[in-house]
PDB file of N, CA, C and O in Angstrom:
ATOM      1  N   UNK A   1     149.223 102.850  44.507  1.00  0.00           N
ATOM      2  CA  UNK A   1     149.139 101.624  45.296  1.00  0.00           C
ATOM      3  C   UNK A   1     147.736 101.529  45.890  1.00  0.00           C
ATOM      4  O   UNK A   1     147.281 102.585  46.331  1.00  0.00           O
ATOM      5  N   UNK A   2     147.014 100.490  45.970  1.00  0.00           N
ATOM      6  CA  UNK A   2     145.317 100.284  46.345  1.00  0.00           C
ATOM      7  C   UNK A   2     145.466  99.997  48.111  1.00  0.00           C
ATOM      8  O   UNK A   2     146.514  99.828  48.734  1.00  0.00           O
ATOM      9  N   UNK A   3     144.618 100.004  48.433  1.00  0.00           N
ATOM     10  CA  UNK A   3     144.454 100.104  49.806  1.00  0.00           C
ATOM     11  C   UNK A   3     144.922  98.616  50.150  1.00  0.00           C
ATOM     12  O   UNK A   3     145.816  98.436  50.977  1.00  0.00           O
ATOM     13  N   UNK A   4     144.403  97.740  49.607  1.00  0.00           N
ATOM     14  CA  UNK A   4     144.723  96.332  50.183  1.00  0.00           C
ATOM     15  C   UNK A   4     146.164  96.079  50.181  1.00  0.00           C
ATOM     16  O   UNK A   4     146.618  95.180  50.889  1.00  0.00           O
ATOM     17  N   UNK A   5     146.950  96.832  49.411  1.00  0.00           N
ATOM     18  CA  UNK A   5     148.628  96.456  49.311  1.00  0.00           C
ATOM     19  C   UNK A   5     149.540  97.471  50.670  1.00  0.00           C
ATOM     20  O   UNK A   5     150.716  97.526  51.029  1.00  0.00           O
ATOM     21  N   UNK A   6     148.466  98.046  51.039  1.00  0.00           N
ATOM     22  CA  UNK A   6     148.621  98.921  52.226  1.00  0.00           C
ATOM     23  C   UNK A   6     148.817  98.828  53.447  1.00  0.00           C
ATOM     24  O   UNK A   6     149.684  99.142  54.262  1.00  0.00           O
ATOM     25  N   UNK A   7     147.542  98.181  53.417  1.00  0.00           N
ATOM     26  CA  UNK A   7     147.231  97.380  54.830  1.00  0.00           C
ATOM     27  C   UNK A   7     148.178  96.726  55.600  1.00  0.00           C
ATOM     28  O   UNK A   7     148.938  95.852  55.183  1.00  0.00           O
ATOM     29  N   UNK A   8     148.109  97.259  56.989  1.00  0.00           N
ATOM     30  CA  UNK A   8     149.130  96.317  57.735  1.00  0.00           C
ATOM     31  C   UNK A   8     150.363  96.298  57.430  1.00  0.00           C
ATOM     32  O   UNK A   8     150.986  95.290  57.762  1.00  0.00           O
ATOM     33  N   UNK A   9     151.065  97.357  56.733  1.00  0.00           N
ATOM     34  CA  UNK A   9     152.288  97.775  56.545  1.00  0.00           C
ATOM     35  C   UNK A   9     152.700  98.651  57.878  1.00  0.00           C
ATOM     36  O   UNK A   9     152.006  99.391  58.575  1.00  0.00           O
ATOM     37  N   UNK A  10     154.107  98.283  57.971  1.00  0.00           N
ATOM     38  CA  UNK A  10     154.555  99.229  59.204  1.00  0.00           C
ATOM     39  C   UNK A  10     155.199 100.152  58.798  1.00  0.00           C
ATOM     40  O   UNK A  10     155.087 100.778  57.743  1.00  0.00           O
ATOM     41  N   UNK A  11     156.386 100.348  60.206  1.00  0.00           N
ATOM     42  CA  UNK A  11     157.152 101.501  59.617  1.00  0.00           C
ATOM     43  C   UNK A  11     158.120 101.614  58.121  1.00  0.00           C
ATOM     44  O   UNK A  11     158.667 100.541  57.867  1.00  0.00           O
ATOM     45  N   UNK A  12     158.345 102.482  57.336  1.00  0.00           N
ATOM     46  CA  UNK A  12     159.094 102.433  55.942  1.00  0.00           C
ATOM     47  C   UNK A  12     158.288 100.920  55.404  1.00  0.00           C
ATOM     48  O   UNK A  12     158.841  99.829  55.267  1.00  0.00           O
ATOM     49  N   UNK A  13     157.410 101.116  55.258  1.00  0.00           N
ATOM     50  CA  UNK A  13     156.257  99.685  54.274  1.00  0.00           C
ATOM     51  C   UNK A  13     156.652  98.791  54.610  1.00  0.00           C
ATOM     52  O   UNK A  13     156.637  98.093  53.596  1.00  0.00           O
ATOM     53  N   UNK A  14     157.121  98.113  55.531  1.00  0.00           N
ATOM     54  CA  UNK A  14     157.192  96.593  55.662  1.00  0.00           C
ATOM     55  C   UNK A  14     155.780  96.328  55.744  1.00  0.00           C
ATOM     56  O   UNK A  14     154.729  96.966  55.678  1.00  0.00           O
ATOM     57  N   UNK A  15     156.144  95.193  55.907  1.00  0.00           N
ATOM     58  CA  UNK A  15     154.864  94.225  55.930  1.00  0.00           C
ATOM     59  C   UNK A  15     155.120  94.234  57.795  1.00  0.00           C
ATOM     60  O   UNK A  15     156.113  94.157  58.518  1.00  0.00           O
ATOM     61  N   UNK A  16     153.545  94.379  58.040  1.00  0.00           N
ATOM     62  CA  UNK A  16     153.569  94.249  59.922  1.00  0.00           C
ATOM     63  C   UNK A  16     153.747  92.676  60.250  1.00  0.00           C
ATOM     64  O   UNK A  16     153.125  91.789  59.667  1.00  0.00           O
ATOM     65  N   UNK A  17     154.815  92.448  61.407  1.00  0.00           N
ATOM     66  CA  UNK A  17     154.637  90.843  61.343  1.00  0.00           C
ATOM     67  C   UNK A  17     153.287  90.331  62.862  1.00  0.00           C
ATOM     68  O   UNK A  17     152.825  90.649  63.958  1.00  0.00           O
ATOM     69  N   UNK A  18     153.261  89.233  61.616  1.00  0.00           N
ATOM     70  CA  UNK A  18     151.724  88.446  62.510  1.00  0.00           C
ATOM     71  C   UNK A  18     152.711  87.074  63.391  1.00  0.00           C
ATOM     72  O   UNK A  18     153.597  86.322  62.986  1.00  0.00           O
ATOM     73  N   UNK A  19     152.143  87.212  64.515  1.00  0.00           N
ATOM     74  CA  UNK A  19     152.554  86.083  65.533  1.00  0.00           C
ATOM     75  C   UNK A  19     151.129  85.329  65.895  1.00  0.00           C
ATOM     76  O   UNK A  19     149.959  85.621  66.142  1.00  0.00           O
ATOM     77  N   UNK A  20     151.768  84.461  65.798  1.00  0.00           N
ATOM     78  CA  UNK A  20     150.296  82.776  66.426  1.00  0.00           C
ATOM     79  C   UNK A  20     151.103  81.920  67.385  1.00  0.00           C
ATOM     80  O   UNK A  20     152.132  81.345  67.030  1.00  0.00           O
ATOM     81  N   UNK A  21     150.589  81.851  68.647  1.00  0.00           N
ATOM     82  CA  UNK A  21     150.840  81.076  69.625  1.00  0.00           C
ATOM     83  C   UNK A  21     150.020  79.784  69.133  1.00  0.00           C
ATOM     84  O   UNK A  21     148.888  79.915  68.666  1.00  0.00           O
ATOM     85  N   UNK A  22     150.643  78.526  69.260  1.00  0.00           N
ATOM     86  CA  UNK A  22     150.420  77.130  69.019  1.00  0.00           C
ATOM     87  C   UNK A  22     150.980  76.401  70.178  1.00  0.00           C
ATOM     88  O   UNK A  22     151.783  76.924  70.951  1.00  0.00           O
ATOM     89  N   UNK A  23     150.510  75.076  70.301  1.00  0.00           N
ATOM     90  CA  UNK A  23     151.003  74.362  71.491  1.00  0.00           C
ATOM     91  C   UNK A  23     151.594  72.854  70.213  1.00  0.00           C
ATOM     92  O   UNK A  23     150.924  72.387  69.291  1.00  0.00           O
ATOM     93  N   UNK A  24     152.841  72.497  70.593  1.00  0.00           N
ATOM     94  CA  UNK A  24     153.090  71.113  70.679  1.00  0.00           C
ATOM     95  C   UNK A  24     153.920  70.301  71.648  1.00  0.00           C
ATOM     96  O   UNK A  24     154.963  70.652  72.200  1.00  0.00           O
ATOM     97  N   UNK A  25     153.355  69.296  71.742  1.00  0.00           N
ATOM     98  CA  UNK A  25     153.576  68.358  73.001  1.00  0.00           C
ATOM     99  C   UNK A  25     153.521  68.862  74.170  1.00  0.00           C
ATOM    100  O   UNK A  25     154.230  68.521  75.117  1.00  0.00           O
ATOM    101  N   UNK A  26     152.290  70.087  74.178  1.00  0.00           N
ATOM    102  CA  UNK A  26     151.870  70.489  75.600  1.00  0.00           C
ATOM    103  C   UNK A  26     152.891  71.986  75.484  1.00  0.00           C
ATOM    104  O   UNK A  26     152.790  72.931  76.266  1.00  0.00           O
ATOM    105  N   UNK A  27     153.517  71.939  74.732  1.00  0.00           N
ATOM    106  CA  UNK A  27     154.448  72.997  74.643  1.00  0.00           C
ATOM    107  C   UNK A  27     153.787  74.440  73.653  1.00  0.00           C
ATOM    108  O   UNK A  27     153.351  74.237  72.521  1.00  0.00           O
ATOM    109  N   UNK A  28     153.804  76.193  74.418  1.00  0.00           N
ATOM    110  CA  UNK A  28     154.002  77.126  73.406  1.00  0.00           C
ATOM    111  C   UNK A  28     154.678  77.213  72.584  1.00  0.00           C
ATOM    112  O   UNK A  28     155.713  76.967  73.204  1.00  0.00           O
ATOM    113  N   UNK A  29     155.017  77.391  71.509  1.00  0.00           N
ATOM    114  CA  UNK A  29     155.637  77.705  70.289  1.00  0.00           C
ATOM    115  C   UNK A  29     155.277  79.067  69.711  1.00  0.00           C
ATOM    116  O   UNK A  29     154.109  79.458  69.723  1.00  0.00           O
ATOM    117  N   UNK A  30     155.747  79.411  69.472  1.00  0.00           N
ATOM    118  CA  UNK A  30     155.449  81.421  68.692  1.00  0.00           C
ATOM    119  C   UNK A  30     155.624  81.011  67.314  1.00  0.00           C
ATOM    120  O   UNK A  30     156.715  80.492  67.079  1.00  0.00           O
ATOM    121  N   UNK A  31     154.972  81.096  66.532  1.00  0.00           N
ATOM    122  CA  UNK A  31     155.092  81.282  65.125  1.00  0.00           C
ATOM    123  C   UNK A  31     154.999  82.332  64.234  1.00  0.00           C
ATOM    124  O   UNK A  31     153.868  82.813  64.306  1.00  0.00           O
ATOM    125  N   UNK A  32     155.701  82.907  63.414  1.00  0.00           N
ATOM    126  CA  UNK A  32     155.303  83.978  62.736  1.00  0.00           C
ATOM    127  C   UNK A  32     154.638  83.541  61.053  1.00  0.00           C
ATOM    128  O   UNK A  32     154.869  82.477  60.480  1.00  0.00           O
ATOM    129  N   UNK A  33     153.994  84.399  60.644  1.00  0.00           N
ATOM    130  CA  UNK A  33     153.135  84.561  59.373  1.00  0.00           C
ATOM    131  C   UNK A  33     151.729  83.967  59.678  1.00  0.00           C
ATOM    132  O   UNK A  33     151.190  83.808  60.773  1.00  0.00           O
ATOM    133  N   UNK A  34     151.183  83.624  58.185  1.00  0.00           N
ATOM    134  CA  UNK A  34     149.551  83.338  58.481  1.00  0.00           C
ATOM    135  C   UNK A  34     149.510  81.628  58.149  1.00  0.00           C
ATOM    136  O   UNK A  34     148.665  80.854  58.598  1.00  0.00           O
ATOM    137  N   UNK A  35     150.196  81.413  57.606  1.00  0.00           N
ATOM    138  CA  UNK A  35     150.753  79.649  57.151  1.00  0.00           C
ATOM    139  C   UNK A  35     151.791  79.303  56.981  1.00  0.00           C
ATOM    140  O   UNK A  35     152.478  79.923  56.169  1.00  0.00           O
ATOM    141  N   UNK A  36     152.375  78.080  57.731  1.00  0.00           N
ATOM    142  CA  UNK A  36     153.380  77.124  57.978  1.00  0.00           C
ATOM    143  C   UNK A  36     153.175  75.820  57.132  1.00  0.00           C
ATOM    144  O   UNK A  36     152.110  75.229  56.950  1.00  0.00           O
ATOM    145  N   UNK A  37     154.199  75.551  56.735  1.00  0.00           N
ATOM    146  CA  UNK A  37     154.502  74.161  56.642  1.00  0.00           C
ATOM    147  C   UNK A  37     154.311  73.304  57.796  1.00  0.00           C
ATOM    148  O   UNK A  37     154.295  73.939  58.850  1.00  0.00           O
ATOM    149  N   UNK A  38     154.193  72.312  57.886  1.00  0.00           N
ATOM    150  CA  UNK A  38     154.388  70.716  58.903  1.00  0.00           C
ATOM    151  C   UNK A  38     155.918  70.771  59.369  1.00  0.00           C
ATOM    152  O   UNK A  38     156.292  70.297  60.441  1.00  0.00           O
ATOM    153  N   UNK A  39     157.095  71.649  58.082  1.00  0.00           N
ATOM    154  CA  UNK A  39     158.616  70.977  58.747  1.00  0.00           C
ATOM    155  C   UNK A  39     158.837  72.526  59.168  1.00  0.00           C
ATOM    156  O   UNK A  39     159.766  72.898  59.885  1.00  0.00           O
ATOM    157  N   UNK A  40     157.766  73.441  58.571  1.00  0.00           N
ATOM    158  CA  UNK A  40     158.551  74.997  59.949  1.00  0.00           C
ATOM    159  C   UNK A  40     158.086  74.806  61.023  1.00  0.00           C
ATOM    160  O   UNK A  40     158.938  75.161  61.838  1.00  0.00           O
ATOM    161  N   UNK A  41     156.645  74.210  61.847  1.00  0.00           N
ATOM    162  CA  UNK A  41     156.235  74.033  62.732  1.00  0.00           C
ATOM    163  C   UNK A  41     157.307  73.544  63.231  1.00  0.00           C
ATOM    164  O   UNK A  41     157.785  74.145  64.193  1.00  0.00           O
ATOM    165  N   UNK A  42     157.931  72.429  62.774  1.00  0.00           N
ATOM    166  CA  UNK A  42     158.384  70.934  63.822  1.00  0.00           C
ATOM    167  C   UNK A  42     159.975  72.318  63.745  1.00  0.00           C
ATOM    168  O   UNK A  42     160.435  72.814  64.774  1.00  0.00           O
ATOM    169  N   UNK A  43     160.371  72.568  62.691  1.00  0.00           N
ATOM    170  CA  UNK A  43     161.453  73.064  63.356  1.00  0.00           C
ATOM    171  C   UNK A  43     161.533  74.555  64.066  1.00  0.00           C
ATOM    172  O   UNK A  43     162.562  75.150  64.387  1.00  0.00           O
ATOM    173  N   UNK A  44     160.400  74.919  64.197  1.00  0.00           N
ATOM    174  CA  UNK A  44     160.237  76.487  65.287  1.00  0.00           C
ATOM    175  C   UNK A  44     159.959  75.830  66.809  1.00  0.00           C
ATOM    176  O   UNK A  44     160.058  76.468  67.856  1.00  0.00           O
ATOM    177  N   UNK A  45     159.657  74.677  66.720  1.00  0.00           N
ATOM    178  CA  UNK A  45     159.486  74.062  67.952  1.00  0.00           C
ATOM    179  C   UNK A  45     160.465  73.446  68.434  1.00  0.00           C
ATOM    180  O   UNK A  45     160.436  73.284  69.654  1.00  0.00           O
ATOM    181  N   UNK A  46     161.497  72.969  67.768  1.00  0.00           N
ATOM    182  CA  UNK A  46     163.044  72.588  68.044  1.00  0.00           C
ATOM    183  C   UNK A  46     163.669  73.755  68.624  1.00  0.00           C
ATOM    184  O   UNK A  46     164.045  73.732  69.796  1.00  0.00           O
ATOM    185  N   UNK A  47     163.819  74.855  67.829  1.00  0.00           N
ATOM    186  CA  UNK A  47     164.656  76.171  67.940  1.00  0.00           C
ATOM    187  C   UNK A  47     163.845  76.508  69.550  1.00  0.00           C
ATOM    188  O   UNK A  47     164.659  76.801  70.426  1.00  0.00           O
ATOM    189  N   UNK A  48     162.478  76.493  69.963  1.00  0.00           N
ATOM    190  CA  UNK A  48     162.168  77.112  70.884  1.00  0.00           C
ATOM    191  C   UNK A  48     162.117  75.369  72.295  1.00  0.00           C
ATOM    192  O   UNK A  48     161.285  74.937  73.093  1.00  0.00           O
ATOM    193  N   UNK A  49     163.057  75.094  71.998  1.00  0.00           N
ATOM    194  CA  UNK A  49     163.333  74.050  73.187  1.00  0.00           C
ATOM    195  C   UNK A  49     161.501  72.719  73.086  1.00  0.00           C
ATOM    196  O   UNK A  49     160.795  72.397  74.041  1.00  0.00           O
ATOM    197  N   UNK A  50     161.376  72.425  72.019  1.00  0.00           N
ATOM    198  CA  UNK A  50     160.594  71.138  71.999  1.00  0.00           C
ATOM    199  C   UNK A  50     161.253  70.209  72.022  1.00  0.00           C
ATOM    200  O   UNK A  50     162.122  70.187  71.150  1.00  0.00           O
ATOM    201  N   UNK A  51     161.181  68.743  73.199  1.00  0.00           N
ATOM    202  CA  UNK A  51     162.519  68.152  72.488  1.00  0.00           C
ATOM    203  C   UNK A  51     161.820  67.263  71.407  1.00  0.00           C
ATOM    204  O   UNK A  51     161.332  66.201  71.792  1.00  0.00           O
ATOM    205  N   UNK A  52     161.744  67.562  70.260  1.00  0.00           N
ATOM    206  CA  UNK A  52     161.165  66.789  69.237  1.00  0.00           C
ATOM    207  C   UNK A  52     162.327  66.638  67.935  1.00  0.00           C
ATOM    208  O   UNK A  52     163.390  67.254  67.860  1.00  0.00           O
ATOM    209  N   UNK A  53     161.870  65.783  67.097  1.00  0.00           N
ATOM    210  CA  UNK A  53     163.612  65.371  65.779  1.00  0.00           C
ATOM    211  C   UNK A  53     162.788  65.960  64.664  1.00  0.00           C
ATOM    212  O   UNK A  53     161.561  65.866  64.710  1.00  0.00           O
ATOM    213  N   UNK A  54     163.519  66.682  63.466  1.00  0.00           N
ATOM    214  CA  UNK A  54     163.062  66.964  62.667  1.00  0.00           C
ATOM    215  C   UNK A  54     161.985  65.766  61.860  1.00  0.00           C
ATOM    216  O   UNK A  54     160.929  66.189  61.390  1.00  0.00           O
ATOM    217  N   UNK A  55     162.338  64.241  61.738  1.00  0.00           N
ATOM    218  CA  UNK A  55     161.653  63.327  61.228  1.00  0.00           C
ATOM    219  C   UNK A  55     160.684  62.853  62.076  1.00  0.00           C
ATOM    220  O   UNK A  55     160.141  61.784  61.796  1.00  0.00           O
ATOM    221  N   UNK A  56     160.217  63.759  63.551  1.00  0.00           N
ATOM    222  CA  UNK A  56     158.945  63.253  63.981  1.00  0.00           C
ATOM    223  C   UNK A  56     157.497  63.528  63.140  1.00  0.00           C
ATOM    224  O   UNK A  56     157.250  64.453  62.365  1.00  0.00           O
ATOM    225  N   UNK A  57     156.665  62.455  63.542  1.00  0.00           N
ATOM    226  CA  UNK A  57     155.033  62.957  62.433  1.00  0.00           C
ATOM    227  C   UNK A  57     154.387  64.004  62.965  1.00  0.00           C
ATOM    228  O   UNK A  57     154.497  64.043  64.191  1.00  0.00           O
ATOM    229  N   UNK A  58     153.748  64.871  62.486  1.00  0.00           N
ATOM    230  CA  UNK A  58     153.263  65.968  63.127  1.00  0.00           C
ATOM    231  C   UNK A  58     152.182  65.484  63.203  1.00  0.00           C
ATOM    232  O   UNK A  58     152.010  64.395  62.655  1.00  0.00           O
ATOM    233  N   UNK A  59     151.108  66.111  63.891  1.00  0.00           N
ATOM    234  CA  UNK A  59     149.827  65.447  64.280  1.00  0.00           C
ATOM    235  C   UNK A  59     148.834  66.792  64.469  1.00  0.00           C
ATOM    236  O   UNK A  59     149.209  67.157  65.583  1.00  0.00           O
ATOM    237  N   UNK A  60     147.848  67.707  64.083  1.00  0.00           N
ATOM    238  CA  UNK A  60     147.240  68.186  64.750  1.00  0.00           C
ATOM    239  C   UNK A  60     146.115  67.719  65.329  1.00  0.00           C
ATOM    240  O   UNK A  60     145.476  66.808  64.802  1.00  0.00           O
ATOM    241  N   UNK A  61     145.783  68.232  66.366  1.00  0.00           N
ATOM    242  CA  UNK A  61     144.642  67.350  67.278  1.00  0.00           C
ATOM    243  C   UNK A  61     143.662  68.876  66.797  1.00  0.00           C
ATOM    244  O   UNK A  61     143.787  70.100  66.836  1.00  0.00           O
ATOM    245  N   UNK A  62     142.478  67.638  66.263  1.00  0.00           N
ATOM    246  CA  UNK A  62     141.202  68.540  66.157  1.00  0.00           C
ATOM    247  C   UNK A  62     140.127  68.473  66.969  1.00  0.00           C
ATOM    248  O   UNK A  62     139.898  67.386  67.498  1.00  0.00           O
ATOM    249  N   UNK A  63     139.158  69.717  67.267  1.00  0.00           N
ATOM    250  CA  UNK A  63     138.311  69.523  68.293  1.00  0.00           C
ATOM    251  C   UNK A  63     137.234  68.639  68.666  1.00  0.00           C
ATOM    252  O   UNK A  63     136.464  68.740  69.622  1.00  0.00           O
ATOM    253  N   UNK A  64     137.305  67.607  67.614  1.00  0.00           N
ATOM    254  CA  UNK A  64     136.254  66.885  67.183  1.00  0.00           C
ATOM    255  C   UNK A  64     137.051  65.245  68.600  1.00  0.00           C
ATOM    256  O   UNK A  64     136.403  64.271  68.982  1.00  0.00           O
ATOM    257  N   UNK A  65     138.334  65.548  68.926  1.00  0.00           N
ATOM    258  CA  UNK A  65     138.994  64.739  69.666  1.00  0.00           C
ATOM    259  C   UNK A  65     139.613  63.792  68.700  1.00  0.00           C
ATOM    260  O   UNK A  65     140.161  62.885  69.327  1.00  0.00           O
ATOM    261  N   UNK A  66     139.781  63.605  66.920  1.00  0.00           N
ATOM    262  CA  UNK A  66     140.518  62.961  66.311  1.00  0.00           C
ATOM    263  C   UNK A  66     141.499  63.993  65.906  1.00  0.00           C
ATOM    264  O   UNK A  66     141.393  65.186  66.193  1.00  0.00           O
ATOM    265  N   UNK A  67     142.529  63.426  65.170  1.00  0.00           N
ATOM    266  CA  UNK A  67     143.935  63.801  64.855  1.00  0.00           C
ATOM    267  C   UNK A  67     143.962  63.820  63.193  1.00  0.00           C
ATOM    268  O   UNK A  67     143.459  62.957  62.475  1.00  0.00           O
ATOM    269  N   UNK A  68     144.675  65.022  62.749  1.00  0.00           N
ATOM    270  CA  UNK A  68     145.050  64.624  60.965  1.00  0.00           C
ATOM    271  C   UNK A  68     146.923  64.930  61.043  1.00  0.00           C
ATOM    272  O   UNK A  68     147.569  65.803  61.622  1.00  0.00           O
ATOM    273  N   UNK A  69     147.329  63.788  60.193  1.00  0.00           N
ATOM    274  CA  UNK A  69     149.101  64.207  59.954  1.00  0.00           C
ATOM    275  C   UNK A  69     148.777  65.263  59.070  1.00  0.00           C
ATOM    276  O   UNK A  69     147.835  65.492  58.310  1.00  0.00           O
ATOM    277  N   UNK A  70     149.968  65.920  59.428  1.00  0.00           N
ATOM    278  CA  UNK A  70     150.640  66.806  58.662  1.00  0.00           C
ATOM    279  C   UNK A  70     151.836  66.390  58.225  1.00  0.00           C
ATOM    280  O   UNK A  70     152.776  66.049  58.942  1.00  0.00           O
ATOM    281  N   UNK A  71     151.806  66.418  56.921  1.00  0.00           N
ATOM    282  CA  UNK A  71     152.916  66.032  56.233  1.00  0.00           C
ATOM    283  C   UNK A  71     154.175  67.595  56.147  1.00  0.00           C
ATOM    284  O   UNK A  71     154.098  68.814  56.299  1.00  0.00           O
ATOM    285  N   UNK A  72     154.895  66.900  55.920  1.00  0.00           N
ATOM    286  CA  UNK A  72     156.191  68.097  55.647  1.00  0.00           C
ATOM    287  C   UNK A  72     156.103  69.673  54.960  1.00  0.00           C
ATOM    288  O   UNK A  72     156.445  70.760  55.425  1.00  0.00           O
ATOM    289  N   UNK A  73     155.364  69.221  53.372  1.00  0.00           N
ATOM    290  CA  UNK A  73     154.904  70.158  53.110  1.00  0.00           C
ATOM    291  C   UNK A  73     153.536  70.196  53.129  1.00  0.00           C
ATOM    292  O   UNK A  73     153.335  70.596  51.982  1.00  0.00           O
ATOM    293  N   UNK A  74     152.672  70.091  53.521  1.00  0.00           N
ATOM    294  CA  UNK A  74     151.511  70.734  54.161  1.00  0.00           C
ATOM    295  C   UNK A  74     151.361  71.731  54.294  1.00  0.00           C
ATOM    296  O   UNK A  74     152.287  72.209  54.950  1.00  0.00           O
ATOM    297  N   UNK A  75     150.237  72.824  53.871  1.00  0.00           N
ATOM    298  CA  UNK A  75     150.346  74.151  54.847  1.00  0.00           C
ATOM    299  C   UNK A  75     149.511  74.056  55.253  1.00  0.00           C
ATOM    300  O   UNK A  75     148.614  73.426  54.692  1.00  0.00           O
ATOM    301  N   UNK A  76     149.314  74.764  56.731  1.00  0.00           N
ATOM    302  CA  UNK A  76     148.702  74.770  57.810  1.00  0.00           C
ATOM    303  C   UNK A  76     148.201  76.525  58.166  1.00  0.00           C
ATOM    304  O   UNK A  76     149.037  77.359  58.513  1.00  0.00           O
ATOM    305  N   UNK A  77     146.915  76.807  58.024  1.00  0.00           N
ATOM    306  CA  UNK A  77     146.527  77.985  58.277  1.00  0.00           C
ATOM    307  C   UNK A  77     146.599  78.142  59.822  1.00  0.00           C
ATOM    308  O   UNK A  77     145.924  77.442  60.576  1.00  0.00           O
ATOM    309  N   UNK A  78     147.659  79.327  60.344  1.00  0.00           N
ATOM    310  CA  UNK A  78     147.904  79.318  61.698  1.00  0.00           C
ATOM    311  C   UNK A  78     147.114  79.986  62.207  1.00  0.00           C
ATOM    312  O   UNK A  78     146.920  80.936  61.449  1.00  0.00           O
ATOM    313  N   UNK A  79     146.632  80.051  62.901  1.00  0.00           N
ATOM    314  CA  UNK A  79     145.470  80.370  64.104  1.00  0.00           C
ATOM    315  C   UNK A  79     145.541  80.234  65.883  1.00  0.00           C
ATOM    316  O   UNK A  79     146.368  79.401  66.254  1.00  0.00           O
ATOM    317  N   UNK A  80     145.069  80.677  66.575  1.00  0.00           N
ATOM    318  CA  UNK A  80     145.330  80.984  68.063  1.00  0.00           C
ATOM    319  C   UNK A  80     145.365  79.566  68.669  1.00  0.00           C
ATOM    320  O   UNK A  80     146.114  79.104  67.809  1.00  0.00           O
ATOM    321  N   UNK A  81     145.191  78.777  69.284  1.00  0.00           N
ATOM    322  CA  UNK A  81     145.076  77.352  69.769  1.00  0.00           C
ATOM    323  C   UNK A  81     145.602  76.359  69.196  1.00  0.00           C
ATOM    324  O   UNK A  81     145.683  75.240  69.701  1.00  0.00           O
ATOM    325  N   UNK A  82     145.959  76.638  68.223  1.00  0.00           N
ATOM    326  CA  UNK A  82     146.101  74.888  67.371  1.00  0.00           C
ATOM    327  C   UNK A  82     147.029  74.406  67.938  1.00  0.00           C
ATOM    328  O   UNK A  82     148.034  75.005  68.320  1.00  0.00           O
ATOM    329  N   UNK A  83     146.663  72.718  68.103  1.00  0.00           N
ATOM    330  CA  UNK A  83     147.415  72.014  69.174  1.00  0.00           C
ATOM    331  C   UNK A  83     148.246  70.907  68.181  1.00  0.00           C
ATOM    332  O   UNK A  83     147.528  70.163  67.513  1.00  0.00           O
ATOM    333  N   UNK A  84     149.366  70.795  68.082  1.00  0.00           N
ATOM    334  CA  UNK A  84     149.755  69.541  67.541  1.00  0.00           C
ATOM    335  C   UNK A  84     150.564  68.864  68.502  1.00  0.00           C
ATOM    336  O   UNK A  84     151.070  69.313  69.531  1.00  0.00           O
ATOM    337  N   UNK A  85     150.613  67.643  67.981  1.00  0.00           N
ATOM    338  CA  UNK A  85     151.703  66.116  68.764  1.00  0.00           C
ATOM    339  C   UNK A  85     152.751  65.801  67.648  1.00  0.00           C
ATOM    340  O   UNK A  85     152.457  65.509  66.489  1.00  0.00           O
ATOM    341  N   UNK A  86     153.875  65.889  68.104  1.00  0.00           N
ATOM    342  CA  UNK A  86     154.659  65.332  67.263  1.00  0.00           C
ATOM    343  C   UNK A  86     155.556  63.825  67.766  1.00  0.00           C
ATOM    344  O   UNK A  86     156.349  63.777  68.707  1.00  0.00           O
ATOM    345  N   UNK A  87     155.344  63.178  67.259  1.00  0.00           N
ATOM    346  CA  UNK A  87     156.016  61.467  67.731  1.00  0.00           C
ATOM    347  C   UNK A  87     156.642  60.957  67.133  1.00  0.00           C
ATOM    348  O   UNK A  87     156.499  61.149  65.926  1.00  0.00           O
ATOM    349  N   UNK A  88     157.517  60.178  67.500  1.00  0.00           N
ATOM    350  CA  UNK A  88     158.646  59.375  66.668  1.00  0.00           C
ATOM    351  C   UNK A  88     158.154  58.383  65.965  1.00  0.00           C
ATOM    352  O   UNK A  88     157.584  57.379  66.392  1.00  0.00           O
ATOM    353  N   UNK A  89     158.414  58.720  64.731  1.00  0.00           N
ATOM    354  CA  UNK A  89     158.257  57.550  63.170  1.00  0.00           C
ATOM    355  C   UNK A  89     157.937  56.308  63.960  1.00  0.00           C
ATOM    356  O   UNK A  89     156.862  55.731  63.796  1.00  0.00           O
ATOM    357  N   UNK A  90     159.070  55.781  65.026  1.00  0.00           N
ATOM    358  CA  UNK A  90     158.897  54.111  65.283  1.00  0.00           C
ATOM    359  C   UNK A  90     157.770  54.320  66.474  1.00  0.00           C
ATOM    360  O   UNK A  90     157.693  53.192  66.960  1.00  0.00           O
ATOM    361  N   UNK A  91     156.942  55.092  67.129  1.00  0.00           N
ATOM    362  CA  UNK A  91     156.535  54.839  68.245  1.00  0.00           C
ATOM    363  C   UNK A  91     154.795  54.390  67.719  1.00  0.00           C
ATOM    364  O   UNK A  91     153.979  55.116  67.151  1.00  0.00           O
ATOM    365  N   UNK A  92     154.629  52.774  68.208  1.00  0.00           N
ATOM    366  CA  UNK A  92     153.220  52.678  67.863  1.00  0.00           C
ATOM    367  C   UNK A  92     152.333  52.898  68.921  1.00  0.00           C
ATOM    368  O   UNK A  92     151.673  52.009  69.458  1.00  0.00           O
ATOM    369  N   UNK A  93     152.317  54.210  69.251  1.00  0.00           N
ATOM    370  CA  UNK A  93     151.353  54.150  70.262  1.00  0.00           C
ATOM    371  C   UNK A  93     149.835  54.609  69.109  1.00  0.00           C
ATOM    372  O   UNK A  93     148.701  54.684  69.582  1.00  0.00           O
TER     373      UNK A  93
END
């Protein structure tokens, strides 16, 4: 086995798990792995008390102060800060 298939294995070889704190709607969310979908975000944020609907749009807010959707399947490289909005299909704000 090469070193890279090594790495970051825990006890009896698992794979070590990676956690990323994210915010939506002002809210922490804990996520595990290194990339999410748009519909694990929206639903790890349900499970952890967001009140958001599975058919809200996801939104991440970038630092630039504009926004890109995230679609359902999207993946999203998770990282420490990332902020998303999630809003209801009908809301034109």
């Amino acid at each position: 086995m090469d070193a890279t298939k090594t790495e970051n294995h825990g006890v009896g070889g698992e794979a070590a798990a990676h956690y990323v704190t994210v915010t939506v709607n002002e809210q922490p969310v804990k996520l595990q792995g290194r990339q999410a979908t748009g519909a694990e975000i929206k639903f790890a944020a349900i499970a952890q008390g967001v009140a958001i609907q599975p058919n809200f749009v996801l939104q991440e807010e970038l630092p630039n102060g504009t926004s890109r959707i995230i679609g359902d399947t999207d993946e999203v490289r998770l990282r420490e800060h990332l902020r998303f909005t999630a809003i209801a299909p009908d809301d034109n704000s």
